[in-house]
PyMOL Python script that loads the backbone (N, CA, C, O; Angstrom):
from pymol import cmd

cmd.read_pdbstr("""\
ATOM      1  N   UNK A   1       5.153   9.687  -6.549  1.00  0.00           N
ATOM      2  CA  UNK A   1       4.222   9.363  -5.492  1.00  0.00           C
ATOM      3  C   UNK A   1       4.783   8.199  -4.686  1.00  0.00           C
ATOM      4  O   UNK A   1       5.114   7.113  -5.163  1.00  0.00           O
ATOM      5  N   UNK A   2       4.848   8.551  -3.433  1.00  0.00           N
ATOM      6  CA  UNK A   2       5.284   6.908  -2.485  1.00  0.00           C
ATOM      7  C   UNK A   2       3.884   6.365  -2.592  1.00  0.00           C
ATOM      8  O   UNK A   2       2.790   6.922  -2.686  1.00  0.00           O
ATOM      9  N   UNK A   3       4.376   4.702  -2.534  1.00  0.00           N
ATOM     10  CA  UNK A   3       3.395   3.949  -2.208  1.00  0.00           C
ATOM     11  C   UNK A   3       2.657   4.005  -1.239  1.00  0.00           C
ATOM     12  O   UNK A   3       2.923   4.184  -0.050  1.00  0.00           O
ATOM     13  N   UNK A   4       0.919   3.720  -2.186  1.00  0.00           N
ATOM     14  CA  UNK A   4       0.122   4.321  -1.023  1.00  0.00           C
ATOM     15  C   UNK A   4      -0.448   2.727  -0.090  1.00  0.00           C
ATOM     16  O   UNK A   4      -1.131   2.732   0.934  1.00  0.00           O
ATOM     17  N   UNK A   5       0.002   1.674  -0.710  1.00  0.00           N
ATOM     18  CA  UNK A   5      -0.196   0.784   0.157  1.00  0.00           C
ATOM     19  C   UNK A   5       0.258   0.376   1.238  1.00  0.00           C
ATOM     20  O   UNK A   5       1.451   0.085   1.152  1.00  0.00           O
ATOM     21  N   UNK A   6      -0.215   0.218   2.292  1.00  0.00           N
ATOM     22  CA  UNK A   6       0.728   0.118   3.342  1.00  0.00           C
ATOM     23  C   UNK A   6       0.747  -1.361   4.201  1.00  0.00           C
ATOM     24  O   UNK A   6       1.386  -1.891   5.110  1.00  0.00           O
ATOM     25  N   UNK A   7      -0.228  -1.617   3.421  1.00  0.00           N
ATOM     26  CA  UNK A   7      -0.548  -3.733   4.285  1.00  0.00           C
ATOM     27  C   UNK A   7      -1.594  -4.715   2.889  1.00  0.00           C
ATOM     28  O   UNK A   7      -2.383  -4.207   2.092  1.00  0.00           O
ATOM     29  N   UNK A   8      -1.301  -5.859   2.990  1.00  0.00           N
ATOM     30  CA  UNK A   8      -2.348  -6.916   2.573  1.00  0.00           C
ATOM     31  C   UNK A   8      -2.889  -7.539   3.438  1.00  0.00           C
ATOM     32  O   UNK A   8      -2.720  -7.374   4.646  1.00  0.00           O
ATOM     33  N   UNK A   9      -3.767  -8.507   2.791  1.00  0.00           N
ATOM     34  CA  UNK A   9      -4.373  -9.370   3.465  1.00  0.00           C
ATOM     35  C   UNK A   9      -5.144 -10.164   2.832  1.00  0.00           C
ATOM     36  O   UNK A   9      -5.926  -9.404   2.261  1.00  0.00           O
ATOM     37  N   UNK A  10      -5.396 -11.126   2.592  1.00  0.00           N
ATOM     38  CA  UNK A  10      -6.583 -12.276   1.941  1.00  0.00           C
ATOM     39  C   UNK A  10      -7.567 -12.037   2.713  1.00  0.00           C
ATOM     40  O   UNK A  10      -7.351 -11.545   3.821  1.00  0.00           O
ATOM     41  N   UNK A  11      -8.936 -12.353   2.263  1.00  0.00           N
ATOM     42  CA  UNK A  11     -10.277 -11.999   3.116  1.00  0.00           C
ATOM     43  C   UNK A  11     -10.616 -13.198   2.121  1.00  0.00           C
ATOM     44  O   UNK A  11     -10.250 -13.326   0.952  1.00  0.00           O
ATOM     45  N   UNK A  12     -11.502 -14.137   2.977  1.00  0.00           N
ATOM     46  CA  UNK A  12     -12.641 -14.766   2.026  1.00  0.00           C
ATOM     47  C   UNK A  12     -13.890 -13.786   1.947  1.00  0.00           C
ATOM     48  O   UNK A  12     -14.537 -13.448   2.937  1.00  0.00           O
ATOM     49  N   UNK A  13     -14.102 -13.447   0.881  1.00  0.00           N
ATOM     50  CA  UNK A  13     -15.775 -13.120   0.525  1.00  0.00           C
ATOM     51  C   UNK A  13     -16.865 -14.441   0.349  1.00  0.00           C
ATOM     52  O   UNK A  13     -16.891 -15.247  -0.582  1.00  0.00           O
ATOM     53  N   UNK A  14     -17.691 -14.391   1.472  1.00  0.00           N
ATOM     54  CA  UNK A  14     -18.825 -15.180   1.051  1.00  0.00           C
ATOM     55  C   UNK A  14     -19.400 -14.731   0.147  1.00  0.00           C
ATOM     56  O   UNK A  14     -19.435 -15.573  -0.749  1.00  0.00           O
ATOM     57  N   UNK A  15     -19.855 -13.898  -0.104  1.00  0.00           N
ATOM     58  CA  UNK A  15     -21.339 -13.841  -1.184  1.00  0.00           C
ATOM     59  C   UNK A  15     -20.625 -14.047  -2.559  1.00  0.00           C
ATOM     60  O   UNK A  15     -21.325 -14.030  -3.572  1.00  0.00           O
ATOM     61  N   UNK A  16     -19.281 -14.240  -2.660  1.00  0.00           N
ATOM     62  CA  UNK A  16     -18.234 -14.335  -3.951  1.00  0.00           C
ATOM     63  C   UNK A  16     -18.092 -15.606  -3.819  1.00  0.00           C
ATOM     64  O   UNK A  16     -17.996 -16.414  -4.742  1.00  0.00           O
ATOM     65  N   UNK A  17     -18.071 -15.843  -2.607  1.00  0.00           N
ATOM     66  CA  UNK A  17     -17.540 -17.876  -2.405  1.00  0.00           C
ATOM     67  C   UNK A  17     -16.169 -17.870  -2.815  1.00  0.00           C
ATOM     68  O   UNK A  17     -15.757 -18.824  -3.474  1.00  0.00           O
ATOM     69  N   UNK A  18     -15.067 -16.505  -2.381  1.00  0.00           N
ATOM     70  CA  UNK A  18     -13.500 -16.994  -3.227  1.00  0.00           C
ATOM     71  C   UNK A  18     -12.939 -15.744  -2.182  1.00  0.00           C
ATOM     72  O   UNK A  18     -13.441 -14.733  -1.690  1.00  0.00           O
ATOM     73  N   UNK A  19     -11.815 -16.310  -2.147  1.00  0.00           N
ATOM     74  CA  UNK A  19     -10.608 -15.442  -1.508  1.00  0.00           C
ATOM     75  C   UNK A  19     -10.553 -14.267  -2.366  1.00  0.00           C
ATOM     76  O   UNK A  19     -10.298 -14.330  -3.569  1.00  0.00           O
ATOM     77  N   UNK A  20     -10.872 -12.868  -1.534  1.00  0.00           N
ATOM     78  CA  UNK A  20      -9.728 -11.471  -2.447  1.00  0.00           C
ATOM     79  C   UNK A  20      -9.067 -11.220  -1.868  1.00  0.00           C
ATOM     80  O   UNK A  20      -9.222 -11.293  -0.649  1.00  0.00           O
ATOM     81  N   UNK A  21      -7.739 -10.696  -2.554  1.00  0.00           N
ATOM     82  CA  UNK A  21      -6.645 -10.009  -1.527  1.00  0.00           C
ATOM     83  C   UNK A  21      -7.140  -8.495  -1.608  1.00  0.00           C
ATOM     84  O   UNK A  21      -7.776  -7.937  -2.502  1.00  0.00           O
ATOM     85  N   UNK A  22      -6.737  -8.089  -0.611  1.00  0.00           N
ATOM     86  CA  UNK A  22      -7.403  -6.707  -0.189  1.00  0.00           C
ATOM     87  C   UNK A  22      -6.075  -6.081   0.176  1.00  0.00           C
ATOM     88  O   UNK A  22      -5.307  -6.717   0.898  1.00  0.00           O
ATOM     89  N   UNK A  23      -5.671  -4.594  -0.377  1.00  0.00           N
ATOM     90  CA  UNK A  23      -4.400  -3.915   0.214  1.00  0.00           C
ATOM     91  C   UNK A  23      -5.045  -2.336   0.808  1.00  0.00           C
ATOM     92  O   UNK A  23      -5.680  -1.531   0.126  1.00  0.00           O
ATOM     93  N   UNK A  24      -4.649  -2.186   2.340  1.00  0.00           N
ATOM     94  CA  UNK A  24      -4.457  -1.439   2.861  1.00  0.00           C
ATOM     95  C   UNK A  24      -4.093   0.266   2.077  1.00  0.00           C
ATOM     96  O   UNK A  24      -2.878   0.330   1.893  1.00  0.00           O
ATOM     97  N   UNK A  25      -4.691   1.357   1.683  1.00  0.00           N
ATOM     98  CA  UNK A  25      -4.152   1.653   1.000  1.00  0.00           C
ATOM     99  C   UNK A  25      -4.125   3.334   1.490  1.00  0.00           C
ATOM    100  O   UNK A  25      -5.237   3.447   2.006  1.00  0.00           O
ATOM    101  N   UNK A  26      -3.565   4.456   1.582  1.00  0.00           N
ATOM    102  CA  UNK A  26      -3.598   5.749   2.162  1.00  0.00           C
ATOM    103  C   UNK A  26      -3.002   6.725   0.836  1.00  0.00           C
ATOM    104  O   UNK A  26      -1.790   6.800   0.635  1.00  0.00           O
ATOM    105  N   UNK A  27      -3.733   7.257   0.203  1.00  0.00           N
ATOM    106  CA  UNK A  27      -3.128   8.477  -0.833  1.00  0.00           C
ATOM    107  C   UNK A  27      -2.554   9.619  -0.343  1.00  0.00           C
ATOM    108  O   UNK A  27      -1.586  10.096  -0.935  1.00  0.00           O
ATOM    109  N   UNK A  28      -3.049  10.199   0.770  1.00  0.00           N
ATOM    110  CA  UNK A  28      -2.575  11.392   1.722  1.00  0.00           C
ATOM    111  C   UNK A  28      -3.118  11.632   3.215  1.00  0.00           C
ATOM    112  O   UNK A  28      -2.709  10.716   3.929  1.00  0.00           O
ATOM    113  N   UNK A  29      -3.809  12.445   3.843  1.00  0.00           N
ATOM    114  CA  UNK A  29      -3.930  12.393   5.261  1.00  0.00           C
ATOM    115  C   UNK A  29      -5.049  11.570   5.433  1.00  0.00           C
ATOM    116  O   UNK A  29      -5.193  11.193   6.596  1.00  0.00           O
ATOM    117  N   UNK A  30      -6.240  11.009   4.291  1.00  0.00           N
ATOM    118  CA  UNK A  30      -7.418  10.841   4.474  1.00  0.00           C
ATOM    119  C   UNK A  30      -6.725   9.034   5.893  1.00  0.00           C
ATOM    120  O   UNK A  30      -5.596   8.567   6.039  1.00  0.00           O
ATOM    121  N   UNK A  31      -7.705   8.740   6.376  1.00  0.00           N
ATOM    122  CA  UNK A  31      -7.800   7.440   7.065  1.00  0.00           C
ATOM    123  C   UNK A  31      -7.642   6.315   6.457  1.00  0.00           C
ATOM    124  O   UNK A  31      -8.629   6.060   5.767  1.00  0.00           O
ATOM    125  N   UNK A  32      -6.633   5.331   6.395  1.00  0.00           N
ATOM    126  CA  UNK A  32      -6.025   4.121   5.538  1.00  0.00           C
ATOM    127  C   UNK A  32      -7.578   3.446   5.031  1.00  0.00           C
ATOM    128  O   UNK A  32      -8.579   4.127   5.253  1.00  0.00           O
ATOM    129  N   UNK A  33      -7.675   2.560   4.583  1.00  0.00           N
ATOM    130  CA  UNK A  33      -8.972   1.670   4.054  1.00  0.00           C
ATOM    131  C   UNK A  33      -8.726   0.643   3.314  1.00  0.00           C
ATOM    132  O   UNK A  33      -7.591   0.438   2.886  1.00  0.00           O
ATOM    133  N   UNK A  34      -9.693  -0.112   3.065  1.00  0.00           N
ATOM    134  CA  UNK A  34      -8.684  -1.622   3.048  1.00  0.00           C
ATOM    135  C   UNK A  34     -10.228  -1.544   1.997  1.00  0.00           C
ATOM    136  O   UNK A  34     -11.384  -1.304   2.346  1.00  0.00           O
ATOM    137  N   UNK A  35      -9.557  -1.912   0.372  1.00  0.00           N
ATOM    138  CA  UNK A  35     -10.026  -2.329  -0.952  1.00  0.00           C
ATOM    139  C   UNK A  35      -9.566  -3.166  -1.419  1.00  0.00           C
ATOM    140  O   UNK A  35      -8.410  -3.435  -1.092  1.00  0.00           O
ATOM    141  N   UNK A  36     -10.318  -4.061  -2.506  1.00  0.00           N
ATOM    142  CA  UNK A  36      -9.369  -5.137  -3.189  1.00  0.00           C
ATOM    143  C   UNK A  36      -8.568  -4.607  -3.772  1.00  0.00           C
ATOM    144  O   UNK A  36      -8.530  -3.416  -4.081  1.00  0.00           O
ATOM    145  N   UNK A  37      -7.532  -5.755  -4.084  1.00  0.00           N
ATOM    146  CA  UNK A  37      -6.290  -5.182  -5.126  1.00  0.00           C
ATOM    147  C   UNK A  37      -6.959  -5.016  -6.543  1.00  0.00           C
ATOM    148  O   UNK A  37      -6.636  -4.055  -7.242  1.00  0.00           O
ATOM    149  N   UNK A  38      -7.657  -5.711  -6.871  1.00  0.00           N
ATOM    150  CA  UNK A  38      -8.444  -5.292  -8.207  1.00  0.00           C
ATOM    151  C   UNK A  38      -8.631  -4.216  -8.424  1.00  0.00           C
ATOM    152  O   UNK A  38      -8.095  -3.683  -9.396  1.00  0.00           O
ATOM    153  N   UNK A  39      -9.630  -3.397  -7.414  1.00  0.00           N
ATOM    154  CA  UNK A  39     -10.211  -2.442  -7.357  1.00  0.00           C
ATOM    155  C   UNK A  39      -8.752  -1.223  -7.498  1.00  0.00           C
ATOM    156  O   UNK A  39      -8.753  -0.532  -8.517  1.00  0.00           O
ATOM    157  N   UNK A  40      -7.626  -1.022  -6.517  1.00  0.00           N
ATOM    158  CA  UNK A  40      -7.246  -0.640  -6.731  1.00  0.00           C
ATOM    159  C   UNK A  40      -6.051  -0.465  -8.198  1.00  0.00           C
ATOM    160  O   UNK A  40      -5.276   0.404  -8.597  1.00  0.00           O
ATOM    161  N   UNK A  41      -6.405  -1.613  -8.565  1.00  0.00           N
ATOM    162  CA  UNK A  41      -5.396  -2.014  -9.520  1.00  0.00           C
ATOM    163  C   UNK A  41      -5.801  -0.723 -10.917  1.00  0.00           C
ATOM    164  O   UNK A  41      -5.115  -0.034 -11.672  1.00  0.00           O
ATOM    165  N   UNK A  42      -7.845  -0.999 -10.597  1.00  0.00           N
ATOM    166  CA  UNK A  42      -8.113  -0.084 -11.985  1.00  0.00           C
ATOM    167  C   UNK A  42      -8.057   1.138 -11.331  1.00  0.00           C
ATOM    168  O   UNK A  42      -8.819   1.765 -12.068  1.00  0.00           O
ATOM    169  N   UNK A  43      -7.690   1.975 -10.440  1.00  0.00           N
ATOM    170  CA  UNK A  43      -7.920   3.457 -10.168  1.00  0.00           C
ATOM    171  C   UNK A  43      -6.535   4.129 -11.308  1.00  0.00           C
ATOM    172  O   UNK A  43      -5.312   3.998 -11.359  1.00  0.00           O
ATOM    173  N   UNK A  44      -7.319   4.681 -11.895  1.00  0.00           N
ATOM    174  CA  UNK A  44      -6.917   5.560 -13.260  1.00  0.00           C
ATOM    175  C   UNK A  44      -4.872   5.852 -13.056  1.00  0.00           C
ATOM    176  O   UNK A  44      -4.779   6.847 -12.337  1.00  0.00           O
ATOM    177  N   UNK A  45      -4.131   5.593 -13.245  1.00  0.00           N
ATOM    178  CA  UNK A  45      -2.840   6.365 -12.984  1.00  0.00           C
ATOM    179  C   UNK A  45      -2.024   5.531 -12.224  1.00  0.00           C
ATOM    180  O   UNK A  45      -0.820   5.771 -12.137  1.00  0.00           O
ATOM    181  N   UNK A  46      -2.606   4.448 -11.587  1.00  0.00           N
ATOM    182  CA  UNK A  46      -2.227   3.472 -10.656  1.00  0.00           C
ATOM    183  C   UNK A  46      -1.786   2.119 -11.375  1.00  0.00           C
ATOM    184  O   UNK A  46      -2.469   1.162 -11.742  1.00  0.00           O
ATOM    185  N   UNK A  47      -0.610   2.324 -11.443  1.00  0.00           N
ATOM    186  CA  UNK A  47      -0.099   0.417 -11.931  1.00  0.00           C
ATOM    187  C   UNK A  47       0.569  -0.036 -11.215  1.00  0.00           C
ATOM    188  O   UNK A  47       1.128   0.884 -10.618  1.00  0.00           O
ATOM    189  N   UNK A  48       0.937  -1.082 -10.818  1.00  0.00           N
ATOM    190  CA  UNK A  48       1.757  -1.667  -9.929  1.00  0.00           C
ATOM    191  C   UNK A  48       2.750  -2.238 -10.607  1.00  0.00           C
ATOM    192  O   UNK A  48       2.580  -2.841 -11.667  1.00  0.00           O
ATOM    193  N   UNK A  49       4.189  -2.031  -9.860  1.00  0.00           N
ATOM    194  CA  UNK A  49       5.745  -2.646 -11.005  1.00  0.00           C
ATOM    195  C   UNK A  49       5.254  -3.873 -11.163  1.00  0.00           C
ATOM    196  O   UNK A  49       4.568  -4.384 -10.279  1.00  0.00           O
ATOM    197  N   UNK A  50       5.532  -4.485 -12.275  1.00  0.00           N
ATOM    198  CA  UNK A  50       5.850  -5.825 -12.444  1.00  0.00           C
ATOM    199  C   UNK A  50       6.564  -6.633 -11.076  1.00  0.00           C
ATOM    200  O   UNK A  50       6.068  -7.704 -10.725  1.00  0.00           O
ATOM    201  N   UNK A  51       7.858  -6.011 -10.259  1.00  0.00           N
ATOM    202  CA  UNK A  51       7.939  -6.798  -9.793  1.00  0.00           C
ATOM    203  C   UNK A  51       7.218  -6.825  -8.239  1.00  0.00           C
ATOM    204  O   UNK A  51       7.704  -7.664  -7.481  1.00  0.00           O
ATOM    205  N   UNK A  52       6.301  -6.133  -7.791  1.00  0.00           N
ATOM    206  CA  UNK A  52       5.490  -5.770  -6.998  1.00  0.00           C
ATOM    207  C   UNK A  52       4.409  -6.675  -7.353  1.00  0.00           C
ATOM    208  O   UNK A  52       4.317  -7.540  -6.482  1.00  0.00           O
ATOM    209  N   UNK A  53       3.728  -6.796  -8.090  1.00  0.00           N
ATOM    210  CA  UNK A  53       2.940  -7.891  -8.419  1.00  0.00           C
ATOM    211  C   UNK A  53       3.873  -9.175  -8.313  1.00  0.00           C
ATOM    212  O   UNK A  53       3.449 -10.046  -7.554  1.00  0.00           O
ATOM    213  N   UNK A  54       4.917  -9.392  -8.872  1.00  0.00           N
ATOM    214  CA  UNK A  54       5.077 -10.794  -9.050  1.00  0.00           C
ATOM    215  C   UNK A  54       5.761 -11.390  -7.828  1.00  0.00           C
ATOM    216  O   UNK A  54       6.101 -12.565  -7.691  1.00  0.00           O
ATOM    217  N   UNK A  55       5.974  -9.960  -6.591  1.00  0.00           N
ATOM    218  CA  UNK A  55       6.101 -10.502  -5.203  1.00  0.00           C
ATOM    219  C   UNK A  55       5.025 -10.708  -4.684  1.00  0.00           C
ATOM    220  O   UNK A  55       5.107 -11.581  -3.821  1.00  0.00           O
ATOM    221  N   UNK A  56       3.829 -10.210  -4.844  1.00  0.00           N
ATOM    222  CA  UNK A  56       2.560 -10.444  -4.099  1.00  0.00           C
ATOM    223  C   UNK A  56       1.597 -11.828  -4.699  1.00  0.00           C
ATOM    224  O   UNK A  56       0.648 -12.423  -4.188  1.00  0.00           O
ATOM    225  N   UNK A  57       2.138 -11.967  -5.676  1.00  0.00           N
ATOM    226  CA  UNK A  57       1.618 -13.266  -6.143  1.00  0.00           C
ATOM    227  C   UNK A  57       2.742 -14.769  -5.914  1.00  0.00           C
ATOM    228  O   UNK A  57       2.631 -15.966  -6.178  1.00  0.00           O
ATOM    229  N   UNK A  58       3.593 -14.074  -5.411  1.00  0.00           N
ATOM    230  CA  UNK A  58       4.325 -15.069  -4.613  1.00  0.00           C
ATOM    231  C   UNK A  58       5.520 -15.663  -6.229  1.00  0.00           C
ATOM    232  O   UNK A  58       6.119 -16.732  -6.108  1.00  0.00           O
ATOM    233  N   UNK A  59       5.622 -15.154  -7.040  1.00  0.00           N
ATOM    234  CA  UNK A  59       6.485 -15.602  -8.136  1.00  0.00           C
ATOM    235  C   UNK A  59       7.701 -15.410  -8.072  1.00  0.00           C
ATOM    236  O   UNK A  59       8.432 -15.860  -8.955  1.00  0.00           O
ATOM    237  N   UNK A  60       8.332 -14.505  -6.729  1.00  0.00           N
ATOM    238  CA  UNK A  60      10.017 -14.421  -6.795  1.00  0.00           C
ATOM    239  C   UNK A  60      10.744 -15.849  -5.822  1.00  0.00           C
ATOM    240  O   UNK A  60      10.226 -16.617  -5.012  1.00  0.00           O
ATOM    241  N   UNK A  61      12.381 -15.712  -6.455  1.00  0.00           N
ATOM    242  CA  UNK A  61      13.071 -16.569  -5.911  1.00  0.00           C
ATOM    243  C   UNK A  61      14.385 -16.270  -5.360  1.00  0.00           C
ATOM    244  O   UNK A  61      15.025 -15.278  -5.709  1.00  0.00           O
ATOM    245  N   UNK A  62      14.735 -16.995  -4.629  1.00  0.00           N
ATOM    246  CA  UNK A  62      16.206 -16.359  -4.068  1.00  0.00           C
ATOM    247  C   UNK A  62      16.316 -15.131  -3.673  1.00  0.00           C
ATOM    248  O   UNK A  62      15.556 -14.584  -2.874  1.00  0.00           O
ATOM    249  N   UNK A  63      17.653 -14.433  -4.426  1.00  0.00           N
ATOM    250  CA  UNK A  63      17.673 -13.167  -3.914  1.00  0.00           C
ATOM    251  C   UNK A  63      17.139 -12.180  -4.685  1.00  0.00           C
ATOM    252  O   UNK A  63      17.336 -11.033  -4.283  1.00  0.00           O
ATOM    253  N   UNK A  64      16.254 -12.387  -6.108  1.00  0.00           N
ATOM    254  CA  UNK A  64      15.210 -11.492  -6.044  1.00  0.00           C
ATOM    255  C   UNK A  64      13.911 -11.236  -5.189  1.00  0.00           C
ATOM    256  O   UNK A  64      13.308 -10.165  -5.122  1.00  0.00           O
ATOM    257  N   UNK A  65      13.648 -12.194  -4.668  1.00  0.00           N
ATOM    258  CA  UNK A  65      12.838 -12.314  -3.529  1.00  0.00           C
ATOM    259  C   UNK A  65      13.185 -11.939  -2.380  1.00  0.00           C
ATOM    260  O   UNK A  65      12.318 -11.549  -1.599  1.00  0.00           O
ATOM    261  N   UNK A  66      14.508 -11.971  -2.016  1.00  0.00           N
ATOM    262  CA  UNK A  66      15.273 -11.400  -0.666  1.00  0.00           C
ATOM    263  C   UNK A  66      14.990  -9.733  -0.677  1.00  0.00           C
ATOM    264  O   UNK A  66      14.640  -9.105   0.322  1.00  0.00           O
ATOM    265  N   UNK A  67      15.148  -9.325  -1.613  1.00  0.00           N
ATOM    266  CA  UNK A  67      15.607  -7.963  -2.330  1.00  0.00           C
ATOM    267  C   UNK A  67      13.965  -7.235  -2.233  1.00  0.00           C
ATOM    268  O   UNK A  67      13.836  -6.129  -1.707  1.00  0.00           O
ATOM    269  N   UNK A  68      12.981  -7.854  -2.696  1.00  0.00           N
ATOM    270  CA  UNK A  68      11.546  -7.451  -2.836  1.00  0.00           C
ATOM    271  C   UNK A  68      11.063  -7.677  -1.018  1.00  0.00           C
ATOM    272  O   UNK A  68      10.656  -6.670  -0.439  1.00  0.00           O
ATOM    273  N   UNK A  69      11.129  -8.767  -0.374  1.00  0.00           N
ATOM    274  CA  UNK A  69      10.981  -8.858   1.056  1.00  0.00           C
ATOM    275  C   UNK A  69      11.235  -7.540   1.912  1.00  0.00           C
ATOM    276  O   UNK A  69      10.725  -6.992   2.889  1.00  0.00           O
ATOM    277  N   UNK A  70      12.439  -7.286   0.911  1.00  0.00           N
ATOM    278  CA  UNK A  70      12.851  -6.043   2.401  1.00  0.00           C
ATOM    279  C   UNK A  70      11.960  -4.967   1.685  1.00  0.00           C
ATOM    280  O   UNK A  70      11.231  -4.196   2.309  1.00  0.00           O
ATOM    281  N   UNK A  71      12.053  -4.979   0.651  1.00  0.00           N
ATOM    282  CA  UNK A  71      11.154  -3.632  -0.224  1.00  0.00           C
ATOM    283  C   UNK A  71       9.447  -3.617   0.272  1.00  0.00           C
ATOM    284  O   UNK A  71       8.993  -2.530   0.630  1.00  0.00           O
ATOM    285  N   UNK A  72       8.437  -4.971   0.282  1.00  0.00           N
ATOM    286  CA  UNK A  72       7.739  -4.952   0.210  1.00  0.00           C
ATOM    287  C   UNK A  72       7.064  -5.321   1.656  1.00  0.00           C
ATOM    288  O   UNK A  72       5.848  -5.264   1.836  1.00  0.00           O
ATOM    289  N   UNK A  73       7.850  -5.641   2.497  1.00  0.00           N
ATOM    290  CA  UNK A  73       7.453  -6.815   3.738  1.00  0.00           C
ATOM    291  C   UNK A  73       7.013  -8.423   3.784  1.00  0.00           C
ATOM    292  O   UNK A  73       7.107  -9.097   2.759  1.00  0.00           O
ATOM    293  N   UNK A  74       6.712  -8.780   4.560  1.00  0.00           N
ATOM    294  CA  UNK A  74       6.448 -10.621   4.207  1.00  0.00           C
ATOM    295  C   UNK A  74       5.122 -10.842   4.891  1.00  0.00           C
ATOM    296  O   UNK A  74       4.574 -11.940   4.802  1.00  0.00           O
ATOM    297  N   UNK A  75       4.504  -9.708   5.669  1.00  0.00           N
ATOM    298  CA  UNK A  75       2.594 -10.501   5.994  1.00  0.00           C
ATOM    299  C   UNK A  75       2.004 -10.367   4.894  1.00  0.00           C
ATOM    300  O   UNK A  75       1.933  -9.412   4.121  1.00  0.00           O
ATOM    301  N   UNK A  76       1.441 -11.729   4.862  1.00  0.00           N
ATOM    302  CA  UNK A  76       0.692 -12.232   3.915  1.00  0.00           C
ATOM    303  C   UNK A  76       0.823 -12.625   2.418  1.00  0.00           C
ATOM    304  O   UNK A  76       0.045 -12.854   1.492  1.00  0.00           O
ATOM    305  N   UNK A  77       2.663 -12.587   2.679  1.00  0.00           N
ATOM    306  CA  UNK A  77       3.126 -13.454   1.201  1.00  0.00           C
ATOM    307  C   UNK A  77       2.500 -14.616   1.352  1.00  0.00           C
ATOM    308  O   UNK A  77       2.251 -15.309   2.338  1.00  0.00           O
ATOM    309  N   UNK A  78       2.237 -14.739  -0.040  1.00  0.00           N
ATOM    310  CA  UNK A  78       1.396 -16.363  -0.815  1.00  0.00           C
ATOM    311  C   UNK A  78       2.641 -16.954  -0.613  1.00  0.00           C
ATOM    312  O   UNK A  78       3.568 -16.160  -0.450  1.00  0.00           O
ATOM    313  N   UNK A  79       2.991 -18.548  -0.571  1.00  0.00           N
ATOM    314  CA  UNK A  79       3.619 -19.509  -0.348  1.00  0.00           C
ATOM    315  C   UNK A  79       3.585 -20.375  -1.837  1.00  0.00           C
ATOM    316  O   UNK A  79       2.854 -21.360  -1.940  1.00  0.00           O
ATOM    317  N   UNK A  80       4.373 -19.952  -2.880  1.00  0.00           N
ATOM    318  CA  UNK A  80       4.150 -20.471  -4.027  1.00  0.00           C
ATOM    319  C   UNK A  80       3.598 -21.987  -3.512  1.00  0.00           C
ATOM    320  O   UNK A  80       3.682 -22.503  -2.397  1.00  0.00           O
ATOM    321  N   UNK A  81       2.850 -22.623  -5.082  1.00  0.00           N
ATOM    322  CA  UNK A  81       1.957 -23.853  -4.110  1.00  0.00           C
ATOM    323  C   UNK A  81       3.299 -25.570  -4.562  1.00  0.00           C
ATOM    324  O   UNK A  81       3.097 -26.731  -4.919  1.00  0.00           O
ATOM    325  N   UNK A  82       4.264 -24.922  -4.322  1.00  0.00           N
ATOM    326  CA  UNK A  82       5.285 -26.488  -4.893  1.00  0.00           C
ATOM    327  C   UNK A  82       5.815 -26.674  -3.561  1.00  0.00           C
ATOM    328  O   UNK A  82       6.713 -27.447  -3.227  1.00  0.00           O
ATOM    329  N   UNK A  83       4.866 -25.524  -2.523  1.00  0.00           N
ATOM    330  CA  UNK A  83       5.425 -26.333  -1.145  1.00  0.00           C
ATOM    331  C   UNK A  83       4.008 -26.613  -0.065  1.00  0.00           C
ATOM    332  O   UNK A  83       4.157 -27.190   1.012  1.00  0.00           O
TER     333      UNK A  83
END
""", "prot")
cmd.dss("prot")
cmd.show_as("cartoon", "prot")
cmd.util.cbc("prot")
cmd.orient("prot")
């Protein structure tokens, strides 16, 4: 299956009072729709690589991070917080 995500984004939720990241997500012709990553995280069959998560949580460096950038894109990479 290609990835069905095709964008992120942080949203604050008020009635949560906390930031979710929300990914853009399209399985086949239906119209893209934008769910949390949570949400999609539990849809049955759906895991995300290790290193797909640990680019979206902002944990790569150098040129594993160079390498995931071109794989994954850069709107709305987190900015690890040591800067």
């Amino acid at each position: 299956m290609n990835n069905p995500i095709k964008n992120t984004r942080k949203m604050y939720y008020k009635y949560l009072s906390k930031n979710v990241t929300e990914v853009l997500v399209q399985f086949k012709d239906e119209e893209p729709a934008w769910i949390p990553l949570t949400t999609y995280e539990a849809i049955p069959g759906i895991s995300l690589s290790s290193e797909e998560s640990r680019y979206w949580n902002g944990e790569l460096e150098g040129e594993e991070f160079e390498k995931a950038l071109n794989k994954y894109g850069y709107e709305y990479t987190q900015i690890p917080s040591r800067y």
